[in-house]
DONUGU-589200 format. One line per field, with one value per residue (C-alpha): x, y, z; residue in one letter; chain; residue number from 1. Coordinates in nm, 3 decimals. Layout:
# residues N
c1	(X|...)
c2	(Y|...)
c3	(Z|...)
residuo	(A|...)
cadena	(A|...)
num	(NUM|...)
//
This chain:
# residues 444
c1	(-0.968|-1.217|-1.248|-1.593|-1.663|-1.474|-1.364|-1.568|-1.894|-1.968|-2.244|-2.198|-2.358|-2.262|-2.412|-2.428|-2.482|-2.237|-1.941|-1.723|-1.995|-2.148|-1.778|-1.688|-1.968|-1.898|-1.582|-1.724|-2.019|-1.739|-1.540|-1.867|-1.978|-2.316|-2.430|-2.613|-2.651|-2.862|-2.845|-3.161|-3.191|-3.441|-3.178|-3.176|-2.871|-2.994|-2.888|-2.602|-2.245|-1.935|-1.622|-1.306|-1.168|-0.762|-0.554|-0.555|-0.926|-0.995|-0.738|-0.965|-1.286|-1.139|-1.032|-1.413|-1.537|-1.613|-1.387|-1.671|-1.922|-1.637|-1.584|-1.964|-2.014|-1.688|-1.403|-1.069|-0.864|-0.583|-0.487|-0.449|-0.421|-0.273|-0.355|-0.253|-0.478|-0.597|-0.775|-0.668|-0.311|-0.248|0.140|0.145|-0.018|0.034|-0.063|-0.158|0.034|0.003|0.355|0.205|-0.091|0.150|0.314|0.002|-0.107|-0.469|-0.601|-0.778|-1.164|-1.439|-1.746|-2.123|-2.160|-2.452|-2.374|-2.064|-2.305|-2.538|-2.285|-2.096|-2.471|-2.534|-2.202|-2.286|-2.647|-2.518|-2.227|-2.576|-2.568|-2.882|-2.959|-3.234|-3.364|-3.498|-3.333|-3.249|-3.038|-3.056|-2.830|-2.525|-2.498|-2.080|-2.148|-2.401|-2.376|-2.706|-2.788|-3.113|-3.321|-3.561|-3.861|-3.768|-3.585|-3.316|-3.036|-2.740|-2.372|-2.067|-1.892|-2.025|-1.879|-1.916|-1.986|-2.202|-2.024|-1.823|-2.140|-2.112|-2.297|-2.006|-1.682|-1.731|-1.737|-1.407|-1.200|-1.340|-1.453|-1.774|-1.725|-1.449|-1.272|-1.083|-1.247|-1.215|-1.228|-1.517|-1.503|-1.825|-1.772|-1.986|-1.995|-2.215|-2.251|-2.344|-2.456|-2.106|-2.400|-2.384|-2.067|-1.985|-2.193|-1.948|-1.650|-1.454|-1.551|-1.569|-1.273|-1.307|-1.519|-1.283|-1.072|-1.137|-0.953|-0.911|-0.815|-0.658|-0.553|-0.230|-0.214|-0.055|0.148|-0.115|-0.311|-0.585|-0.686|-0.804|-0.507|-0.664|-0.633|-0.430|-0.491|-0.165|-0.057|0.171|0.418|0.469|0.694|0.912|0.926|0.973|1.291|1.423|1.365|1.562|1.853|1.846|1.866|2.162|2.329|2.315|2.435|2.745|2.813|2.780|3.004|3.310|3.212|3.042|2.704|2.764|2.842|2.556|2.491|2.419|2.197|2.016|1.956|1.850|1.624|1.467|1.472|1.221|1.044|0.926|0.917|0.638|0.455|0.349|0.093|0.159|0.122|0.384|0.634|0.640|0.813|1.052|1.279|1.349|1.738|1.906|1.878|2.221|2.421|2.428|2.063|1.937|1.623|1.502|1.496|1.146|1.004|1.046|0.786|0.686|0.545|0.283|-0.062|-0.388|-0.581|-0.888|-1.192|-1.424|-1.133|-0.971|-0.833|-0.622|-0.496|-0.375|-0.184|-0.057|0.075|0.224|0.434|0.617|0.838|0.694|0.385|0.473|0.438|0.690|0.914|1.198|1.395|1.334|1.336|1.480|1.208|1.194|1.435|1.719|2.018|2.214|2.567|2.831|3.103|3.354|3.004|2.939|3.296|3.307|2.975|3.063|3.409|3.218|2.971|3.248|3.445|3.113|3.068|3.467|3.344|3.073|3.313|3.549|3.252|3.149|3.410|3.525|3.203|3.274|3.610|3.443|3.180|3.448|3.615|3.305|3.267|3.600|3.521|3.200|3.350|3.623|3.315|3.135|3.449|3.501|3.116|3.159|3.451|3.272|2.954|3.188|3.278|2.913|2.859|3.147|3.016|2.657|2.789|2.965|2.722|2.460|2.698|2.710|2.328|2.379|2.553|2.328|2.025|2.194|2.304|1.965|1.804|2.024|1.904|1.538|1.573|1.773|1.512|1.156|1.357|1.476|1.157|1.078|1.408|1.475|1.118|1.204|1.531|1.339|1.038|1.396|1.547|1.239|1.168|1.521|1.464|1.151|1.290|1.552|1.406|1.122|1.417|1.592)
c2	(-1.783|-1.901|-2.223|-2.389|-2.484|-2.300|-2.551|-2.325|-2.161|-1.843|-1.619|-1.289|-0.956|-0.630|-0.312|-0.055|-0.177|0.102|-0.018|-0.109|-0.341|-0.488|-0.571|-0.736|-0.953|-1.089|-1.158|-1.363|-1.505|-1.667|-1.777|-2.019|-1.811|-1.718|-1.305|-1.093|-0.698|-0.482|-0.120|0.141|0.269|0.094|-0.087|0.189|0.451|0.581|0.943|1.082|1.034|1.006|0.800|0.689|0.343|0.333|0.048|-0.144|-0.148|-0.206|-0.509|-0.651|-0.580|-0.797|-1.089|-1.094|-1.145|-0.796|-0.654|-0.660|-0.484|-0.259|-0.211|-0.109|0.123|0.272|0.482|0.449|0.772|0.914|1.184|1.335|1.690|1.862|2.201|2.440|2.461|2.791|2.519|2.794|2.734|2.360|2.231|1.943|1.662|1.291|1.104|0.772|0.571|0.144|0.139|0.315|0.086|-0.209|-0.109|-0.089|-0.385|-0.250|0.101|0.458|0.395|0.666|0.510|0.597|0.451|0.280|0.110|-0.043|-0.073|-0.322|-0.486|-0.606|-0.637|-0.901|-1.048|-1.088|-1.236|-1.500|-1.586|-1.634|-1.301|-1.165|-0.821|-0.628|-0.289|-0.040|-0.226|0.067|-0.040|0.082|-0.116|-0.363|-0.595|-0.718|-0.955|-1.167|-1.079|-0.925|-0.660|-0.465|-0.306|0.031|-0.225|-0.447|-0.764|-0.930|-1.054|-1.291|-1.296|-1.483|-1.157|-0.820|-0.588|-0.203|-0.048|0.236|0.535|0.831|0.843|0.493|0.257|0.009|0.236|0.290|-0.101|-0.120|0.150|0.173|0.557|0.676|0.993|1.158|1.348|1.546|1.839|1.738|1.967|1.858|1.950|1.956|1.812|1.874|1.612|1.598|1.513|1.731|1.620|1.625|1.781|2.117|2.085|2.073|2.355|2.541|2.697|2.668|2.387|2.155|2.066|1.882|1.598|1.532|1.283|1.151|1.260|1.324|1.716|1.684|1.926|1.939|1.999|2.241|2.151|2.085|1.910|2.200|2.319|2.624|2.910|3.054|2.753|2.675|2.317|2.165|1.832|1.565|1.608|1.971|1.980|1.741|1.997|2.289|2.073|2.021|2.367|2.516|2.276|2.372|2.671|2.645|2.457|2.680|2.962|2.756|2.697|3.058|3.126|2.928|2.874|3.223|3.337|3.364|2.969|2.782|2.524|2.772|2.990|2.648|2.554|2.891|2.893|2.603|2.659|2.991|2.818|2.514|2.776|2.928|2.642|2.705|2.885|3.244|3.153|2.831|3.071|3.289|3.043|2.955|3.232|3.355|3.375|3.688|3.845|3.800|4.072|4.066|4.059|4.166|4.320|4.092|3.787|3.722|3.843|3.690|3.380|3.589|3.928|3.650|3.776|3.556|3.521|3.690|3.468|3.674|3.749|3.425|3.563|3.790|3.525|3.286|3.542|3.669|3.306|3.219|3.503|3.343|3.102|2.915|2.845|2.775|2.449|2.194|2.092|1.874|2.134|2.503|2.788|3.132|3.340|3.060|3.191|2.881|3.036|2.795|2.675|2.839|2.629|2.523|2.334|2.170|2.068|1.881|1.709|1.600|1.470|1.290|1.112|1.018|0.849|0.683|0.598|0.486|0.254|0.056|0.016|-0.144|-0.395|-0.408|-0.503|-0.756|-0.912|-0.959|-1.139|-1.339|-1.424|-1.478|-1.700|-1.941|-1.878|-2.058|-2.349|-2.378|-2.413|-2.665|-2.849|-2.868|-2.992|-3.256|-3.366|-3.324|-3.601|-3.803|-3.779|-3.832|-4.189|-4.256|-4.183|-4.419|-4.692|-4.650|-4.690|-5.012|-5.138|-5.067|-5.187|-5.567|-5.589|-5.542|-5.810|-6.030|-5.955|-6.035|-6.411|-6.470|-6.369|-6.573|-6.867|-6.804|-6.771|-7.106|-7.283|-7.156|-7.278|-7.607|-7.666|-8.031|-8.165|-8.015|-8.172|-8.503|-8.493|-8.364|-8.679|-8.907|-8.756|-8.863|-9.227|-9.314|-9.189|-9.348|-9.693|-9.695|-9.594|-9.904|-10.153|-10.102)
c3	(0.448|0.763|0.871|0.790|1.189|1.477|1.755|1.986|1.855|1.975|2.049|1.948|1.944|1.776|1.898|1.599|1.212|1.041|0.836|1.090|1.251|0.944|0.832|1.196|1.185|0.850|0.937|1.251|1.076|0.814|1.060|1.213|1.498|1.538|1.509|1.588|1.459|1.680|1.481|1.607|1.216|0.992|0.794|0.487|0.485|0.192|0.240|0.000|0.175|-0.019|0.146|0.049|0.018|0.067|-0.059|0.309|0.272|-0.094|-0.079|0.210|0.026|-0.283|-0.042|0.053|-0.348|-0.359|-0.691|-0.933|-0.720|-0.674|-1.029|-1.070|-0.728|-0.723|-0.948|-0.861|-0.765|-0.982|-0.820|-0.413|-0.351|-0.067|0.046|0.355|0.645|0.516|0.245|-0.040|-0.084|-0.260|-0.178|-0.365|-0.556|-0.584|-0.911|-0.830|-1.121|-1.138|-1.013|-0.697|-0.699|-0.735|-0.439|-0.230|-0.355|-0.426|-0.561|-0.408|-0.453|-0.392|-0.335|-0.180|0.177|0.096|-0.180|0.010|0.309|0.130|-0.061|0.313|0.460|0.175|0.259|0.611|0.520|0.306|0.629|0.873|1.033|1.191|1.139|1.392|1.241|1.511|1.796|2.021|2.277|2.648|2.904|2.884|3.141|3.095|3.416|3.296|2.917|2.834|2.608|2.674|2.441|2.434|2.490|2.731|2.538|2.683|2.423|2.506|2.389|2.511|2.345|2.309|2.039|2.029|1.717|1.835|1.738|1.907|2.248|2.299|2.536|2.579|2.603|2.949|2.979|2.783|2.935|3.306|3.288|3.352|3.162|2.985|3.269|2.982|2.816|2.400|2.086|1.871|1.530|1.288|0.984|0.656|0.431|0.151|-0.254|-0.554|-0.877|-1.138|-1.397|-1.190|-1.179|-1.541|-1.571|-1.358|-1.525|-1.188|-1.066|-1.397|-1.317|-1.053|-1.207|-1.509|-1.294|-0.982|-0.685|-0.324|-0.161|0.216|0.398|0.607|0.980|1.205|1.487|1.728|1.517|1.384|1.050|1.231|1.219|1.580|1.746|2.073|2.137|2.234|2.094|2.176|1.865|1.914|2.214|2.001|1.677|1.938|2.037|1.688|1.570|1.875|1.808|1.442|1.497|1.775|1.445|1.204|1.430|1.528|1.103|1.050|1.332|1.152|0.811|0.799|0.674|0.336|0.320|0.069|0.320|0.598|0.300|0.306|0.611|0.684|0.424|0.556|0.884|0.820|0.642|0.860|1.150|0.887|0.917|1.275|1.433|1.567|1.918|1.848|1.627|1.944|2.139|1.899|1.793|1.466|1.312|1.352|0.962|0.787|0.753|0.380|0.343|0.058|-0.037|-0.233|0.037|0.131|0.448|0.748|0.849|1.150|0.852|0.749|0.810|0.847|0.533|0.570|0.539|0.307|0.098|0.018|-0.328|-0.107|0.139|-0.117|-0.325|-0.007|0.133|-0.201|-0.262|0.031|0.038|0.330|0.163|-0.189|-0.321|-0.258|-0.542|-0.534|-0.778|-0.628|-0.886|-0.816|-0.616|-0.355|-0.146|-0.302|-0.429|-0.701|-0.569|-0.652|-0.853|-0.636|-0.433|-0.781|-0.848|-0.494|-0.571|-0.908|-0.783|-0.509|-0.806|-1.012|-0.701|-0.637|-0.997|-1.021|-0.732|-0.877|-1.190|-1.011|-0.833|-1.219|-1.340|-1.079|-1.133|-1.440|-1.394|-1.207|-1.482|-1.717|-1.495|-1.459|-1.797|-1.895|-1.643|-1.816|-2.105|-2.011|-1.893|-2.214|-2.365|-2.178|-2.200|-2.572|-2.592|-2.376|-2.658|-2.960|-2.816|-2.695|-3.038|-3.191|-2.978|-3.067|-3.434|-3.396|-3.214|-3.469|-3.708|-3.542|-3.498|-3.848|-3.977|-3.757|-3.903|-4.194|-4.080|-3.960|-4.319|-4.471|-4.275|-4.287|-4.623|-4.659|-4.442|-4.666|-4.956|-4.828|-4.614|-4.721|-4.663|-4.310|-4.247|-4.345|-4.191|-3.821|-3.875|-3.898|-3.644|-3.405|-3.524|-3.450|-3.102|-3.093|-3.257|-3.009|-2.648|-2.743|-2.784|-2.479)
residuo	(X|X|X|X|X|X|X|X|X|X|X|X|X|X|X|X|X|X|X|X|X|X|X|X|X|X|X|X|X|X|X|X|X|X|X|X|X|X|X|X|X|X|X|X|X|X|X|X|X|X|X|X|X|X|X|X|X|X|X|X|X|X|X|X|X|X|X|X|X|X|X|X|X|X|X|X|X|X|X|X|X|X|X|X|X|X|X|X|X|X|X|X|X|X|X|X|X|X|X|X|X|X|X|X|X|X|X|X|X|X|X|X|X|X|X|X|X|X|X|X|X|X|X|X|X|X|X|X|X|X|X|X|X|X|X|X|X|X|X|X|X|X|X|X|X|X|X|X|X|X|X|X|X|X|X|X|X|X|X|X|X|X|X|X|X|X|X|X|X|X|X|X|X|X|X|X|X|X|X|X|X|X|X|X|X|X|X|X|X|X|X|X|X|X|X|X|X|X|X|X|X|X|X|X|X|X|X|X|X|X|X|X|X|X|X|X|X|X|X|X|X|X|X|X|X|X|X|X|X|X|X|X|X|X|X|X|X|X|X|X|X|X|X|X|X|X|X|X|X|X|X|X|X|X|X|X|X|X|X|X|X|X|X|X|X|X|X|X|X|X|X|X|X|X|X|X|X|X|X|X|X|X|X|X|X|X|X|X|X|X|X|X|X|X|X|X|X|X|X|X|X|X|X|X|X|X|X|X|X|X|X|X|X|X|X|X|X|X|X|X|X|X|X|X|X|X|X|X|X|X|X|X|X|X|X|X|X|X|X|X|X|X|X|X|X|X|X|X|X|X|X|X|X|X|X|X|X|X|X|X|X|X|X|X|X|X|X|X|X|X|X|X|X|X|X|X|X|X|X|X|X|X|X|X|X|X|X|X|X|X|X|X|X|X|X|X|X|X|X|X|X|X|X|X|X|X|X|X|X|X|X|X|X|X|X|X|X|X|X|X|X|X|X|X|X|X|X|X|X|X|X|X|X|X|X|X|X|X|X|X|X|X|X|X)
cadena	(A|A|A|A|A|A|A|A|A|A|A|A|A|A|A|A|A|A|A|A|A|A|A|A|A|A|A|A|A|A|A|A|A|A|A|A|A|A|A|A|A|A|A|A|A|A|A|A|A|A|A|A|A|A|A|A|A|A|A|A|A|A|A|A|A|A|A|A|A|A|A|A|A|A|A|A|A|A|A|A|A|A|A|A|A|A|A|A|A|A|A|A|A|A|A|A|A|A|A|A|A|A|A|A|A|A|A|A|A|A|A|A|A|A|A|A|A|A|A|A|A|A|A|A|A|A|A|A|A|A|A|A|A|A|A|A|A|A|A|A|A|A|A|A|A|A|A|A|A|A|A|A|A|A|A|A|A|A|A|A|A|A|A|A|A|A|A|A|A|A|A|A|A|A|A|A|A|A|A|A|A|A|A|A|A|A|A|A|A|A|A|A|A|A|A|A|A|A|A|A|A|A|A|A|A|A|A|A|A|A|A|A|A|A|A|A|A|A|A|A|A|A|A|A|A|A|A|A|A|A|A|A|A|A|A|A|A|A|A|A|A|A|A|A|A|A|A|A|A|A|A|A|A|A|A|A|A|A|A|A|A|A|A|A|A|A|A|A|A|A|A|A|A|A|A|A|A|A|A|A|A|A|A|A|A|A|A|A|A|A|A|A|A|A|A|A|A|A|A|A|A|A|A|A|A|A|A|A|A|A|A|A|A|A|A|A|A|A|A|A|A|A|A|A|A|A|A|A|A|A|A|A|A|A|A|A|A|A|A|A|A|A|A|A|A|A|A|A|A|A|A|A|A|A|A|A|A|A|A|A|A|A|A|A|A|A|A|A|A|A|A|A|A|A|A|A|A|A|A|A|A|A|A|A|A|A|A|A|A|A|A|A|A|A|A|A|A|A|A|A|A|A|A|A|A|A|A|A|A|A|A|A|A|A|A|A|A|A|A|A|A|A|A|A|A|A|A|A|A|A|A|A|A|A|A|A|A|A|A|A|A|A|A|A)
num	(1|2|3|4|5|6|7|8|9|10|11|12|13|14|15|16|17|18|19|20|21|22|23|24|25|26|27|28|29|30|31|32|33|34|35|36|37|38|39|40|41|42|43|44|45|46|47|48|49|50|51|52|53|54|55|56|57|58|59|60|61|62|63|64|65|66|67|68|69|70|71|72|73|74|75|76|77|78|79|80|81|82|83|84|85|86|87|88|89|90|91|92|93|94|95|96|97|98|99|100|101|102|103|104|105|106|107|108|109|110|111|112|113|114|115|116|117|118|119|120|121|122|123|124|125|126|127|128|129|130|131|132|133|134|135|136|137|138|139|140|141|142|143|144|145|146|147|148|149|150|151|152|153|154|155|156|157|158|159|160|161|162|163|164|165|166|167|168|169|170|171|172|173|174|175|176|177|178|179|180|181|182|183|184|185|186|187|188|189|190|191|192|193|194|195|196|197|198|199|200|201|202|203|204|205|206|207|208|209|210|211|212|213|214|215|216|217|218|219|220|221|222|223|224|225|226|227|228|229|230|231|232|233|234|235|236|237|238|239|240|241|242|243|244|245|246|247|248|249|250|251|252|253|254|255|256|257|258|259|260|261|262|263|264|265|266|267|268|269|270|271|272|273|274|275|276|277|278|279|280|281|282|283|284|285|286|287|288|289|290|291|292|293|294|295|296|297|298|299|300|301|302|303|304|305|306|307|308|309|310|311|312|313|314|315|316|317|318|319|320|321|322|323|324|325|326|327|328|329|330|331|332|333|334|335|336|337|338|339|340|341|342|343|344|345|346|347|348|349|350|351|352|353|354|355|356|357|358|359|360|361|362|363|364|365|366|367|368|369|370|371|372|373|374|375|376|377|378|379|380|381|382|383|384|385|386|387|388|389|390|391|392|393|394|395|396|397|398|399|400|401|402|403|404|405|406|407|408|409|410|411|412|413|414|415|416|417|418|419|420|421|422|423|424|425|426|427|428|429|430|431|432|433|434|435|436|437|438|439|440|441|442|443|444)
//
């Protein structure tokens, strides 16, 4: 994966000794280069903190020998949940079959950081990284490539690497700001672990520890998972823009095909609903369809009727939000009561024509194909004819061959035989033979 020696050796030194640092410097350690980790903690996250491992980073975390530590620190999700940003009203789930694994080429692990954080820290040992505990750092030089600790050291790197975190000594460095001229929304985030015991105990909760899983909750327009909110967002002058042109759309359809069409019932329907999906302030700006004249009234209010779940009630809220279509759970088939009327019959006829065209079209590829097939076939089988005639006389030949080697064998049998029995004579006959030749070549 790394060559063994770099053609250029480098010095490097990573500020901050999370995850994302550790990780980096393994990676450089492996690839020859020499590291150093300056992190101010004393080298022991031990404090309980759940995270996640997706399939990009599990896959990387098995290219690095990690699987069976993996197997032993970690279970692998089954399931994802997704729930509105009121966090009380679920929309969907995903169950996290092989053939999805397969696809992502790795799994959904939930894991302790620590135990992952040791198990790369090892890694990064064993690859020659150095690792400095309590090394608080003060000052970056990027001119001369100095580092400068809390009590005075100096530390040298041909590269520098930020790890540090969201207030971060070398961002400045990288992008050229002093400070963040922009005012940001901060968000606190909770995170911490409870002992499945308790929760087994719990007739509500139980639940959640049966099979591992991971709840996410969706986002509004702008970003938020807080309804009061007015943070804009760069996506949401883009949905503004395809909402109004919807909407000028499906006012043009009704205008010639007439309300009462099924696709205008549709795209109606669907049009309230994402429209629902915004915040108050954002629905504002978007206007709502005029109500059809037909209306019964039985339709489901209108997005805008919504009101905010109220926070100490949140039985209330999610009752409230689901009796509407714009918050109920998304299904591929909609059942009566979500605001989806069934199409009427002459919409069902025109489909089904338009499958069996489609379907009268792949027969005819089919069965072409298989023409085609059937025409190799023959050649194929012309083929093996001929090869078979051709064998038939190799055969023939093979025979009459075998038949003349034959009768030889027998001819020279017959003449070894004649020679052990008339041995003497054919001996006398040779010594003969030889004194003549002798006699003679001594006269001359």
């Amino acid at each position: 994966m790394y060559p063994s020696q770099p053609a250029v050796r480098l010095s490097i030194v990573m500020v901050g000794g999370g995850i994302a640092g550790i990780s980096t410097a393994y990676a450089l350690g492996k690839a020859g280069h020499s590291v150093t980790v300056l992190d101010k903690g004393d080298g022991n996250p031990n404090a309980p903190r759940a995270i996640r491992s997706g399939p990009n980073m599990t896959k990387i975390l098995r290219q690095w020998g990690l699987e069976p530590t993996l197997e032993r620190i970690s279970d692998a999700c089954e399931r994802i949940d997704w729930y509105s940003r009121y966090m009380d009203v679920p929309l969907g789930s995903m169950v996290l079959t092989q053939d999805v694994f397969r696809d992502f080429e790795a799994d959904w692990r939930l894991m302790e950081q620590a135990e992952l954080w040791f198990a790369i820290k090892n890694l990064a040992e064993e690859a020659g990284v150095v690792f400095r505990f309590k090394a608080e750092v003060s000052h970056v030089d990027s001119a001369t490539g100095y580092v400068s600790l809390q009590d005075g050291e100096h530390i040298y790197g041909d590269i520098i690497i930020g790890a540090d975190g969201y207030s971060s000594h070398l961002r400045s460095l990288v992008t050229g700001e002093e400070e963040r001229q922009e005012s940001e929304a901060k968000y606190l985030i909770l995170s911490f672990t409870v002992r499945t015991d308790i929760l087994q105990e719990d007739h509500d909760l139980k639940a959640l520890v049966e099979k591992p899983f991971v709840t996410l909750p969706t986002f509004s327009a702008n970003g938020s998972t807080n309804p009061s909110s007015t943070s804009s967002s760069l996506h949401y002058p883009q949905i503004k823009k395809n909402l109004k042109q919807l909407r000028e759309g499906i006012l043009e359809m009704e205008a010639k095909e007439g309300s009462s069409s099924e696709a205008a019932k549709l795209l109606r329907n669907q049009y309230d609903r994402m429209r629902g999906m915004l915040l108050e302030e954002e629905r504002a700006e978007i206007p709502s369809l005029d109500p059809e004249p037909t209306a019964s009234s039985s339709r489901s209010s209108s997005p805008d009727s919504i009101k905010q779940p109220i926070p100490t009630r949140p039985s209330v809220a999610r009752d409230s939000l689901l009796s509407n279509p714009t918050f109920a759970p998304y299904t591929d088939d909609p059942e009566q009561g979500y605001g989806v009327e069934p199409p009427d019959s002459h919409t069902l006829l025109q489909s089904q024509q338009f499958i069996m065209q489609e379907q009268d079209q792949q027969l005819d590829r089919l069965s072409h194909s298989i023409s085609r097939q059937h025409n190799l076939s023959v050649q194929i089988n012309e083929e093996l004819d001929v090869h078979h005639g051709l064998l038939q006389e190799l055969d023939a030949e093979v025979d009459r061959i075998e038949g003349r080697l034959g009768r030889a064998r027998r001819k020279l049998d017959q003449v070894a035989k004649g020679a052990k029995e008339n041995g003497s004579v054919v001996a006398i006959g040779v010594l003969i033979f030889i004194l003549l030749i002798l006699i003679i070549r001594f006269k001359t």
